[in-house]
C-alpha positions as CSV (number, residue, x, y, z in Angstrom):
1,X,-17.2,9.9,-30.8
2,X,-19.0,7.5,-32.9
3,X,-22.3,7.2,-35.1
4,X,-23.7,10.5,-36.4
5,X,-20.7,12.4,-34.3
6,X,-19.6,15.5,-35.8
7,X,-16.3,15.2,-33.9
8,X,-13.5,12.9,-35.1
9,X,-11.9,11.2,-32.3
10,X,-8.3,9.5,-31.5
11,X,-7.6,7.0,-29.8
12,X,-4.3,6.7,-27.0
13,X,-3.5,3.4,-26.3
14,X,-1.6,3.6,-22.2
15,X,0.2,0.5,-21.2
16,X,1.0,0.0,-17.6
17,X,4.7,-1.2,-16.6
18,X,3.6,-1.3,-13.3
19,X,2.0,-4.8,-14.0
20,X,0.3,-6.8,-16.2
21,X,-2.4,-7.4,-17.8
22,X,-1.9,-5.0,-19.9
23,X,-5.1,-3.2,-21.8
24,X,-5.9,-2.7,-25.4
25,X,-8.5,-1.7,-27.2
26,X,-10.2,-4.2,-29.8
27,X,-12.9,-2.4,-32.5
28,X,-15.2,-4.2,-34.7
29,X,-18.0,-2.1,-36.0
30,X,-21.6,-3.2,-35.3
31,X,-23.9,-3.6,-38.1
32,X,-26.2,-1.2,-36.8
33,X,-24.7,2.2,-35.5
34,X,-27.1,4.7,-36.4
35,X,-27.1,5.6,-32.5
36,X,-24.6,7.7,-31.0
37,X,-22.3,7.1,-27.5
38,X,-19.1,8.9,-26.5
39,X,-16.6,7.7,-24.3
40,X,-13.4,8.3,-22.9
41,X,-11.3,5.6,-21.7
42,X,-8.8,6.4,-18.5
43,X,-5.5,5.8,-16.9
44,X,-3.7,2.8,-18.4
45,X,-6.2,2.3,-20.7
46,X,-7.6,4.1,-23.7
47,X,-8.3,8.5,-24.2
48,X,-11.0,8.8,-27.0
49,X,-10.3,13.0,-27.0
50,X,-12.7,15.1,-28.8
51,X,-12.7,18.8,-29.5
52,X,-15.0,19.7,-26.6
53,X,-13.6,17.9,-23.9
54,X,-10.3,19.1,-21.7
55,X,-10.4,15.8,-20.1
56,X,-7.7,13.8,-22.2
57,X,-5.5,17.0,-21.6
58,X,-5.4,16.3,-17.9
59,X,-5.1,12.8,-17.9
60,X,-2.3,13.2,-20.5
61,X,-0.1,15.3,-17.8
62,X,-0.7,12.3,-15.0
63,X,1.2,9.7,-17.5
64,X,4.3,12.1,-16.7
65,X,4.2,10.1,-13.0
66,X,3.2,7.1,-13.9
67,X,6.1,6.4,-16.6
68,X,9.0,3.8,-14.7
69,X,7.1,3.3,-11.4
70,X,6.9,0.0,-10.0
71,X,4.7,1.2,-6.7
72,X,6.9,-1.5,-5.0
73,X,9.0,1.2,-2.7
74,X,11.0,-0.2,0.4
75,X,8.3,0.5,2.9
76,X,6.3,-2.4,0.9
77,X,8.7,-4.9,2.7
78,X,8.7,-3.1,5.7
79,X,7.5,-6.3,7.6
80,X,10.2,-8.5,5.9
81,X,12.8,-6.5,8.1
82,X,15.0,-7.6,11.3
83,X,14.1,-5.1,14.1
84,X,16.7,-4.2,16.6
85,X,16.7,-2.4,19.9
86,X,17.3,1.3,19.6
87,X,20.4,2.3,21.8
88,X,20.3,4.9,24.8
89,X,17.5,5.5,26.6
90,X,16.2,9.6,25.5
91,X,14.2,10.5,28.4
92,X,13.3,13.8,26.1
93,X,11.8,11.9,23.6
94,X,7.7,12.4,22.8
95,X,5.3,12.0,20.0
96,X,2.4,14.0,19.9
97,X,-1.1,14.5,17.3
98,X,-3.1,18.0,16.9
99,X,-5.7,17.7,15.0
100,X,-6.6,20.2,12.6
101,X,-10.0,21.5,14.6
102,X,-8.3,20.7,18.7
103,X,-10.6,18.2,19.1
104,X,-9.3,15.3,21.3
105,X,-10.7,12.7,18.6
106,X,-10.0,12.5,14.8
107,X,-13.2,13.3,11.8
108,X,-14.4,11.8,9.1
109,X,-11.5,12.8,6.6
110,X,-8.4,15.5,8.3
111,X,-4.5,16.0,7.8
112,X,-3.5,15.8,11.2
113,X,-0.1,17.0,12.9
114,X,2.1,14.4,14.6
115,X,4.9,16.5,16.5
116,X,7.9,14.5,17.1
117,X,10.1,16.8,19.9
118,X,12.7,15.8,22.4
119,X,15.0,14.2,19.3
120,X,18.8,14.2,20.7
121,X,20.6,13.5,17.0
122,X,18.6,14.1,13.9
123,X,18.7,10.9,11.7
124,X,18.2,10.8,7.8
125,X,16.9,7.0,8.8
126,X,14.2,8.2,11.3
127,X,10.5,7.5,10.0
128,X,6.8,7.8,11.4
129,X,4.3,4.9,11.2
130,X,0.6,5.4,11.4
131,X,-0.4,2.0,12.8
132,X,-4.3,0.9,13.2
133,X,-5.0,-0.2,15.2
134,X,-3.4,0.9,18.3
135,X,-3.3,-2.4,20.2
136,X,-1.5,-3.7,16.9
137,X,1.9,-6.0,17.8
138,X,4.7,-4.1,16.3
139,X,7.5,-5.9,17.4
140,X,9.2,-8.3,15.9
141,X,7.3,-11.8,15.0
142,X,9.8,-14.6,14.8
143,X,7.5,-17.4,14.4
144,X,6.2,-16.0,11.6
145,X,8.9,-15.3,9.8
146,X,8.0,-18.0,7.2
147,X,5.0,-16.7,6.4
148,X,6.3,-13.6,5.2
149,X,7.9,-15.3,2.3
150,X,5.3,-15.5,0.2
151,X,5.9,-11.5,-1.2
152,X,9.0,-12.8,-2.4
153,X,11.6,-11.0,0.2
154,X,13.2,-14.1,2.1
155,X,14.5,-11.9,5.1
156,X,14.9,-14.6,8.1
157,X,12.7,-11.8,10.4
158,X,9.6,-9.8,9.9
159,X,9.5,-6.0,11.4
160,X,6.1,-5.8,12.4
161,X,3.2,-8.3,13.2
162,X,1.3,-6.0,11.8
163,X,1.3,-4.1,8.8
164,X,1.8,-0.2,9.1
165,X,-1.2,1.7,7.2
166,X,1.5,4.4,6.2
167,X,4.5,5.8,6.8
168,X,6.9,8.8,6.6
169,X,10.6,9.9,6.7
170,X,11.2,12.9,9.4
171,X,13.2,14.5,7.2
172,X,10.4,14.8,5.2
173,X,9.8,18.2,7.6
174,X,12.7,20.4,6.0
175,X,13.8,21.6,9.3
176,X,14.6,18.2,11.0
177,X,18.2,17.6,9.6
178,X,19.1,20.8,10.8
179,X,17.7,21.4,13.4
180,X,16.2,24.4,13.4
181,X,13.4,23.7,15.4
182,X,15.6,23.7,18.9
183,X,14.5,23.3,22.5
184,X,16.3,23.7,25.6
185,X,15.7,20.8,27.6
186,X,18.2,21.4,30.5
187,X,19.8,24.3,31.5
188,X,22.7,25.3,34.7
189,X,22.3,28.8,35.6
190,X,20.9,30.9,33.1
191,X,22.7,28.7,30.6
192,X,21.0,26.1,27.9
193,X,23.1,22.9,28.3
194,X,20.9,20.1,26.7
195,X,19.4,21.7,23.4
196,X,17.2,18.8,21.5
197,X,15.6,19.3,17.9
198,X,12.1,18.4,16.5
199,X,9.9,18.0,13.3
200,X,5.7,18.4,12.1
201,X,4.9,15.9,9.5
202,X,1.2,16.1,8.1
203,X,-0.5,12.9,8.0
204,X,-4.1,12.5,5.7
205,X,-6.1,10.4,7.9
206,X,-9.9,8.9,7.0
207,X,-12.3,7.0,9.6
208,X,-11.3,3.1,9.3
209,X,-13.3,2.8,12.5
210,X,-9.9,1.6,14.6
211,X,-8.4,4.0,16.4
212,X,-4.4,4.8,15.8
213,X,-1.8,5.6,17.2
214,X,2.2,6.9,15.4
215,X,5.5,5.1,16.1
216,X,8.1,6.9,16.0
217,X,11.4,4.5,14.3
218,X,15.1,4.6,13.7
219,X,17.2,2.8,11.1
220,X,15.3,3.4,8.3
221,X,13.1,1.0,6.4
222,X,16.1,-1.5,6.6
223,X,17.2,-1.4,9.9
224,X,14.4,-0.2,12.3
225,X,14.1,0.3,15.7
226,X,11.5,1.6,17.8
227,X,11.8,5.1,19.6
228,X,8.7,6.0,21.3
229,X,4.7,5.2,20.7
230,X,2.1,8.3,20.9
231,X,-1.0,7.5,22.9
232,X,-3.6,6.5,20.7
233,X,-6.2,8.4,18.9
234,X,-10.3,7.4,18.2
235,X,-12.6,8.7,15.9
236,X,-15.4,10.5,16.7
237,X,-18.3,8.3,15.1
238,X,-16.3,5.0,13.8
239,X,-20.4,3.5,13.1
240,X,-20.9,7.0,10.9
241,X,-21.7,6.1,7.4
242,X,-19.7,6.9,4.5
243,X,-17.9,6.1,1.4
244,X,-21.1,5.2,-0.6
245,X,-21.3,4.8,-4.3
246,X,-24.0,3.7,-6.8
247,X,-24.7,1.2,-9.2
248,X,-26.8,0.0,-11.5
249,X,-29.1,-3.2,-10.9
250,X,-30.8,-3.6,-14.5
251,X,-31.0,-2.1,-17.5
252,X,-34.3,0.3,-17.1
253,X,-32.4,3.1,-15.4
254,X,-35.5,3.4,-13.0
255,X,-33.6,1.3,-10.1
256,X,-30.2,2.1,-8.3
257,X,-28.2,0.1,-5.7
258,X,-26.3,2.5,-2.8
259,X,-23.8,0.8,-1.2
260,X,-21.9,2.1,1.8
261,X,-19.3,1.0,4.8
262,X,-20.1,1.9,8.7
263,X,-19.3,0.3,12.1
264,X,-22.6,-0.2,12.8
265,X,-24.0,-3.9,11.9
266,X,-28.1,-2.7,12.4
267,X,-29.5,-2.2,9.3
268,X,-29.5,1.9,7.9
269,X,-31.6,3.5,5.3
270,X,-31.0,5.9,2.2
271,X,-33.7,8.2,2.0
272,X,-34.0,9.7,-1.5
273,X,-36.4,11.6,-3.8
274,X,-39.6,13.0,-2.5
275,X,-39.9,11.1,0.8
276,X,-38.9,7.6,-0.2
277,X,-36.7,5.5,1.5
278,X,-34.9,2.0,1.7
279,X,-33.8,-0.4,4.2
280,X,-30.2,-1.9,3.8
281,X,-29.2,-5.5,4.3
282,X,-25.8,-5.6,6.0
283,X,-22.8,-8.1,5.1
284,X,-19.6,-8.5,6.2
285,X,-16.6,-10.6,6.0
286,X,-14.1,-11.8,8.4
287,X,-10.5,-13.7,7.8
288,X,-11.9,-17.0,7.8
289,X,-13.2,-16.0,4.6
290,X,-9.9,-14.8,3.1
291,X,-7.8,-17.4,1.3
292,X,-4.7,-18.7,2.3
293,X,-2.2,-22.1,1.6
294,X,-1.3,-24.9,3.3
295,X,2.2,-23.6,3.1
296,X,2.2,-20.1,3.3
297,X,-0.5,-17.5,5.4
298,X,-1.5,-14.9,3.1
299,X,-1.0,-11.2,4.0
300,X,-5.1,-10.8,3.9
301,X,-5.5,-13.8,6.9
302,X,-2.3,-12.5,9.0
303,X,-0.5,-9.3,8.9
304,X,-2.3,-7.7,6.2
305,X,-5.9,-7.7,7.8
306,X,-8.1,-5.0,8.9
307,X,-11.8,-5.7,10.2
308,X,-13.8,-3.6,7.1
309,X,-16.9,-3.0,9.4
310,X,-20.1,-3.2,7.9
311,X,-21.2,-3.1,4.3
312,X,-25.0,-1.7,3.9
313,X,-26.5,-2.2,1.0
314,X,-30.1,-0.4,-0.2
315,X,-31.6,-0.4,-3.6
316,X,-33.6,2.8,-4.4
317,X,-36.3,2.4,-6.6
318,X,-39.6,4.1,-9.1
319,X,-36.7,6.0,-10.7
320,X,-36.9,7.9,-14.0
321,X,-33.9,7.5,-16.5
322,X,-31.7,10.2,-16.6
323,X,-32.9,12.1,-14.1
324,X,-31.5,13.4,-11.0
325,X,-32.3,12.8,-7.2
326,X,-31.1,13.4,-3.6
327,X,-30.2,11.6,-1.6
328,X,-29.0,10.6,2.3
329,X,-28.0,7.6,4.3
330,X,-27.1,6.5,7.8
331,X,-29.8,6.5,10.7
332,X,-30.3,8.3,13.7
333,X,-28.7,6.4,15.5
334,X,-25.6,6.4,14.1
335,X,-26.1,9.5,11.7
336,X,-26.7,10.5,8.4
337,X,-24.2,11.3,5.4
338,X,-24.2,14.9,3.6
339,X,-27.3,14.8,0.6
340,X,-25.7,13.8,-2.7
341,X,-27.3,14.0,-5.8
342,X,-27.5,11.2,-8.0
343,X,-27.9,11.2,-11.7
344,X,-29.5,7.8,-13.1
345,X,-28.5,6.6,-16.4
346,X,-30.6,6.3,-19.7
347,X,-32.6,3.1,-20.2
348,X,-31.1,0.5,-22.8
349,X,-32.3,1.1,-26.0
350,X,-32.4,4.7,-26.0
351,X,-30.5,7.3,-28.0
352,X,-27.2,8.1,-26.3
353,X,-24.7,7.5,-23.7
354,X,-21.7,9.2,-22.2
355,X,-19.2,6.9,-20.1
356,X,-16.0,7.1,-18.9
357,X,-14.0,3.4,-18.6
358,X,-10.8,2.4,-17.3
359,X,-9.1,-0.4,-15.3
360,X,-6.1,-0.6,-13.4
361,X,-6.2,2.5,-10.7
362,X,-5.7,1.6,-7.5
363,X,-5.1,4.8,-5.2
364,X,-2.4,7.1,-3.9
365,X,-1.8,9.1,-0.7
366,X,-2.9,12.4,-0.4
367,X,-0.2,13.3,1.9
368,X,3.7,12.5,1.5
369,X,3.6,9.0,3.1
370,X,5.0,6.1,1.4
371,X,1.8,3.1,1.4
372,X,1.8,-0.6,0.5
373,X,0.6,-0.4,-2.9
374,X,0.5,3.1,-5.0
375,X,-0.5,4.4,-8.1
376,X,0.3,7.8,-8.6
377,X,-1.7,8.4,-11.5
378,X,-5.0,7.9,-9.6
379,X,-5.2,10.9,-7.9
380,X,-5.5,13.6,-10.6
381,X,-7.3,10.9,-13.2
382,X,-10.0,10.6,-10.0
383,X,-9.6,14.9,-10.0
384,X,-10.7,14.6,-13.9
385,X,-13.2,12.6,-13.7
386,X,-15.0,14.7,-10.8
387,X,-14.5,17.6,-12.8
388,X,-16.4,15.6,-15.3
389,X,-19.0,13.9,-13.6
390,X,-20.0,17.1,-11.9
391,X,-20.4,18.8,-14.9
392,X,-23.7,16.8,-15.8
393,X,-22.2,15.4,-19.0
394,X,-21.6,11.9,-17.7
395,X,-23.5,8.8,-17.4
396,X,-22.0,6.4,-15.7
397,X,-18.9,4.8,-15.2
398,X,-16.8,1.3,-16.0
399,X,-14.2,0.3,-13.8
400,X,-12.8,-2.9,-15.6
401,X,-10.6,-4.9,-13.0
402,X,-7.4,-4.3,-10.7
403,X,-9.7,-1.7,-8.4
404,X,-8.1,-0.5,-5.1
405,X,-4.8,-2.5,-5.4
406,X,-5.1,-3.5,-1.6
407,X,-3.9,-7.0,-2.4
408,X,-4.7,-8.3,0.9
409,X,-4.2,-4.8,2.9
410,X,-7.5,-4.6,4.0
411,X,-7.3,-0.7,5.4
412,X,-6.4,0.1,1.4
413,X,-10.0,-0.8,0.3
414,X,-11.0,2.2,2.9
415,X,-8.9,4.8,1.3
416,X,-9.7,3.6,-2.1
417,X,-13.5,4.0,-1.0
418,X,-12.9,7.4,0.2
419,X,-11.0,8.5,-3.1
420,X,-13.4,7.9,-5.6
421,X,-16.3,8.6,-3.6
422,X,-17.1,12.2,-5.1
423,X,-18.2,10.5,-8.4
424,X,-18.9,7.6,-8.0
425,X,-21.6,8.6,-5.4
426,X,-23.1,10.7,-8.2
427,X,-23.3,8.1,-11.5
428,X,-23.5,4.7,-11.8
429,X,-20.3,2.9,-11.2
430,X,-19.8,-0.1,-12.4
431,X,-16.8,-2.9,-12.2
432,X,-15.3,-6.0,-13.4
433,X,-12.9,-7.9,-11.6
434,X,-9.5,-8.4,-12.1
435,X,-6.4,-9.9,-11.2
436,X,-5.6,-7.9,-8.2
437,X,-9.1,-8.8,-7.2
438,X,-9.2,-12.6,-7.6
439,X,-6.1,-14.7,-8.0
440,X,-4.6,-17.3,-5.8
441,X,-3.4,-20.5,-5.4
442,X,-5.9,-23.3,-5.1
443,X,-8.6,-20.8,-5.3
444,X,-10.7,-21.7,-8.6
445,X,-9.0,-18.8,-10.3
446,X,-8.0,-19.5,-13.9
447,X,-4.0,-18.1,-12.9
448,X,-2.7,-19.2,-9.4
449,X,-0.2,-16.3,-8.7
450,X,-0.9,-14.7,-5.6
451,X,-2.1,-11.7,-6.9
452,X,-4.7,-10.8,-4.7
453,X,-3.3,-11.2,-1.5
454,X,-5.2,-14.0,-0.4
455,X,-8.9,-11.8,-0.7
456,X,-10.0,-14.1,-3.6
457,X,-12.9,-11.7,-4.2
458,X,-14.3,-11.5,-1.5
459,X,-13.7,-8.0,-0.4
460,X,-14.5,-6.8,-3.5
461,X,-17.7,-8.4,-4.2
462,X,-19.0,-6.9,-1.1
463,X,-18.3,-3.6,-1.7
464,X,-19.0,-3.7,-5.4
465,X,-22.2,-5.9,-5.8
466,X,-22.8,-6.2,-9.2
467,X,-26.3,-7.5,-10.9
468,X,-24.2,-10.9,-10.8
469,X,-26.3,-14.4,-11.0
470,X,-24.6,-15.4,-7.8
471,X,-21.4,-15.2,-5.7
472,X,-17.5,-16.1,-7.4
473,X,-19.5,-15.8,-10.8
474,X,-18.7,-12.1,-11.5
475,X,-20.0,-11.8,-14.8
476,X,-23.5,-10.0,-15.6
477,X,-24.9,-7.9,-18.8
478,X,-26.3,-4.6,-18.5
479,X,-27.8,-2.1,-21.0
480,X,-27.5,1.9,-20.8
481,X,-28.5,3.7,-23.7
482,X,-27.5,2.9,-27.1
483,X,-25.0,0.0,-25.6
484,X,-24.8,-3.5,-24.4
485,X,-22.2,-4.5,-22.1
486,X,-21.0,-7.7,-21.6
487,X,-18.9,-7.7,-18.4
488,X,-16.8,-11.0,-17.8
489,X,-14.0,-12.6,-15.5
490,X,-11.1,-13.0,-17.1
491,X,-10.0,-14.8,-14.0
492,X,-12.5,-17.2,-14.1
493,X,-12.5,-20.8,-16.3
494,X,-13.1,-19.0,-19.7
495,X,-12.6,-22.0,-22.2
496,X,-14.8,-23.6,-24.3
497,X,-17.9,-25.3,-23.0
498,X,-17.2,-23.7,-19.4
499,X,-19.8,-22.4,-17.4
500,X,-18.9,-18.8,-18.4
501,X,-18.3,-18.9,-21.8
502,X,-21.7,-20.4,-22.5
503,X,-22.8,-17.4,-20.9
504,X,-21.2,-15.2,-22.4
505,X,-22.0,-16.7,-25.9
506,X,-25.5,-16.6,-25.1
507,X,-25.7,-13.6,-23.7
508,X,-24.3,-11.5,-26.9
509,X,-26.2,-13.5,-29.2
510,X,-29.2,-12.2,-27.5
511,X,-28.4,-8.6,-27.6
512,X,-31.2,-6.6,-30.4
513,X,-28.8,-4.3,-32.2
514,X,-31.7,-2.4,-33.5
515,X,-32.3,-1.2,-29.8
516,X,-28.6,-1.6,-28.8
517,X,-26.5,-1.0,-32.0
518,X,-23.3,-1.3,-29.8
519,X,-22.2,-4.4,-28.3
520,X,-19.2,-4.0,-25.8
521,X,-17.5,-6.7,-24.4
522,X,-15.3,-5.8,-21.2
523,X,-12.9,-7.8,-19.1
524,X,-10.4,-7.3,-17.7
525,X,-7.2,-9.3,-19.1
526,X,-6.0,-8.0,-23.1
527,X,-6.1,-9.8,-26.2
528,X,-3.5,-8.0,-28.2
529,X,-0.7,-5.5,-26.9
530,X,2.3,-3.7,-28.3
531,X,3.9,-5.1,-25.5
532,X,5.7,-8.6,-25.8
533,X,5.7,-9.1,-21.7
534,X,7.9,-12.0,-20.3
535,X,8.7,-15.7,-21.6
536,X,7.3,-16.6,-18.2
537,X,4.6,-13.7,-17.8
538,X,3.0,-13.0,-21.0
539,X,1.3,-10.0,-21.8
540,X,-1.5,-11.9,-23.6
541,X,-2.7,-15.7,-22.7
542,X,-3.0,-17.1,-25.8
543,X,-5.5,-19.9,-24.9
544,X,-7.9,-16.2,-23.8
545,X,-7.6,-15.0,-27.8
546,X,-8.2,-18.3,-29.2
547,X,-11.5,-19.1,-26.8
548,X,-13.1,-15.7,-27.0
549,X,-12.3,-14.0,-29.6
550,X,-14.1,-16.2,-32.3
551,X,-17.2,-15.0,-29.7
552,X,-16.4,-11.3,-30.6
553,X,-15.8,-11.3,-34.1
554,X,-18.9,-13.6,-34.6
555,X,-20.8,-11.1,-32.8
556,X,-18.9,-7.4,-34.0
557,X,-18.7,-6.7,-30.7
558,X,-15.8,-4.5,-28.8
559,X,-13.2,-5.5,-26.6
560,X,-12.7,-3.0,-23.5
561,X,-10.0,-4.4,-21.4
């Protein structure tokens, strides 16, 4: 904690191997810290612990699953794969789904049962794909075998023309192998001869809208085959509302942005407060608006897409700082989410502020499937900070860069929505973008790798609209508290004279440290690391540290990567 703290805090620096960049934490003091903030930096980034907090403690045990994982498993270049005919014909053979409840359609959020029976020879290389949706081509796509490449695996075929949302291993149900779940398919006389075995597997399932349907292959993730399709499933409401979170617009804490995904394109409302209420404007985005080369689709324009609906968009205003609220949205048409209440954050210049920051999440499955990108981290640091957010002791919330790790999987943004929906529904949640986010070739990102699977931003500006001065310039200012944040694009032109760092330069010189002692700079990219990286892949750009860091030190401001 710093200022007139009574607690003495350390500081854990966490570097991701999963990919760079890789965060640090830069500290110059400000010239006027006679306020007082805490906060406590997440995941691969920083734990500021003190006494009263079992936070860091939690987050601690998480690293245990993060240490040596490359979230790059062989399901990832599932599509990369030859797919060959399955031999025999199994007349036996079904795959069925029970929901949880019976019902014939699927809710908002269930595990539900897919029941593979009729199987003639167990197979350690038999798997289950949840596909969405159902009309989806999963046979082989020769044509497009070139288009694949750009992941990096140069396998002459693809598997699927499109990409499975997850996936499991039947043996994954301990009684598959050995078939202990038996069934007498044919008997003579009295006696069984034709005995076949089955398996359960549990699959988390959330409303993307699409309905979907569970394929059944053979061969593994190397050499697949198709066995048999289940009919397809639909939700119950794919228009119903859901997954919103909050954000700030300004810096007076009396005015707070609800965003929120639905199938519905007519605008919605969030009702709030005593009787108030808010109209949304509705965007969307299609594939036309993903990137993509001249020599090489991108997964986010082919194989990789998934219509995202409808993002609504309402601003609730006459707020009070740091006060609480409820709060609804939806319509009657389409329906209306549970009441959540809301906790706005102080108005700049006041006396304290509690945050929680970190970058580089992503999201993981809440079942035992293998997904395209995973962190596994995310899941219990997401569990830590509800615990924390619901305790009232929490603010808001900085999320700087490499969100949802979808990378041009557009379903991934869905279940990345859904994950941190529980707090970040509650406080203000703020981002930066990142990498993952932005990058691609010929896009008017600073680095051309192809890191964000063709969205170029896109995607995530929609569902993260930040108090931004217009679209592809991600960077704004905000001020909560006894802090001003500076929140750049490390992705965008940076240098000297550009458009961005005369904002930025103008933007901190501005700041009144006798209102807002603490000036924090955050983006996403690091300026110093333990880590050396790669002759080719750096951990730090060194043209970054030579253009903005004069800006920090000339301004004692803090670096929050």
């Amino acid at each position: 904690m710093f200022g007139a703290s009574t607690h003495t805090p350390f500081i854990i620096i966490k570097k991701s191997i999963t990919s760079l960049p890789l965060p640090f934490l830069f500290i110059t003091m400000p010239t006027a810290a006679f306020r007082v903030f805490r906060f406590f930096m997440l995941v691969f980034i920083i734990i500021v612990k003190t006494s009263s907090s079992s936070l860091s403690e939690s987050l601690l045990r998480s690293t245990i699953h993060l240490r040596n994982h490359t979230a790059i498993s062989e399901f990832r270049l599932v599509n990369r794969r030859h797919l060959i005919n399955c031999p025999g014909n199994n007349p036996f053979l079904q795959v069925n789904i029970s929901s949880v409840d019976g019902h014939t359609t699927l809710s908002d959020d269930e595990y539900v049962t897919v029941n593979i029976t009729g199987v003639l020879l167990p197979s350690t290389g038999d798997w289950v794909a949840m596909i969405s949706p159902s009309h989806s081509n999963v046979k082989t796509c020769i044509e497009n075998a070139i288009k694949y490449e750009q992941t990096g695996d140069f396998s002459s075929l693809p598997l699927l023309c499109h990409y499975p949302v997850k996936a499991q291993y039947v043996s994954n149900d301990p009684d598959y192998l050995n078939c202990s779940k038996k069934e007498c398919k044919k008997y003579e006389g009295r006696k069984c001869v034709k005995t076949t075995c089955g398996a359960s597997l549990s699959f988390h399932v959330i409303n993307i809208r699409t309905d979907i349907e569970f394929v059944l292959f053979g061969g593994g993730f190397q050499t697949p085959c198709i066995l048999k399709r289940s009919l397809p499933v639909a939700f119950a409401n794919p228009n119903k509302p859901l997954y919103g979170h909050i954000s700030s617009t300004d810096s007076t804490g009396t005015s707070m942005r609800l965003t929120w995904v639905s199938g519905d394109e007519k605008p919605q409302q969030v009702q709030y407060g005593n009787g108030q209420k808010a109209s949304s404007s509705v965007s969307t985005f299609s594939q036309a608006d993903m990137c993509t080369s001249s020599l090489l689709e991108s997964p986010a324009i082919d194989f990789g897409w998934h219509d995202p609906g409808y993002i609504h968009s309402a601003v609730m205003t006459g707020l009070n700082p740091s006060s609480t609220y409820s709060y609804k949205y939806g319509s009657d048409s389409v329906g209306w989410s549970d009441e959540v209440t809301l906790r706005t954050p102080p108005a700049g210049g006041s006396n304290e502020l509690t945050f929680l920051a970190y970058g580089d999440m992503g999201k993981a499955p809440l079942d035992s499937s293998v997904e395209h990108y995973i962190q596994p981290g995310s899941v219990s640091v997401t569990k830590a900070m509800a615990d924390e957010v619901s305790s009232g002791s929490i603010d808001s919330i900085f999320h700087i860069g490499d969100i949802s790790y979808a990378t041009g999987f557009l379903v991934e943004w869905d279940f990345f929505l859904n994950l941190i929906s529980p707090l970040a529904s509650q406080v203000s949640y703020m981002t930066a973008i990142g990498n993952h986010e932005r990058d691609y070739v010929d896009s008017g990102s600073v680095y051309i790798t192809p890191d964000s699977g063709g969205e170029c931003g896109v995607p995530y500006e929609t569902y993260f609209p930040m108090p931004t001065a217009a679209q592809d310039k991600p960077w704004y200012s905000i001020e909560q508290g006894s802090v001003h944040f500076t929140v750049i694009s490390t992705e965008h032109n940076w240098s000297v004279n550009s458009e961005q760092y005369e904002w930025m330069n103008k933007d901190m010189a501005a700041v009144d440290r006798t209102t807002t002692p603490w000036l924090i700079f955050a983006g996403h990219r690091p300026m110093y690391t333990s880590s050396p990286g790669l002759p080719i892949l750096p951990s730090v750009d060194r043209d970054f540290v030579d253009a903005v860091e004069p800006l920090l030190l000339a301004n004692k401001a803090i670096y929050m990567p």
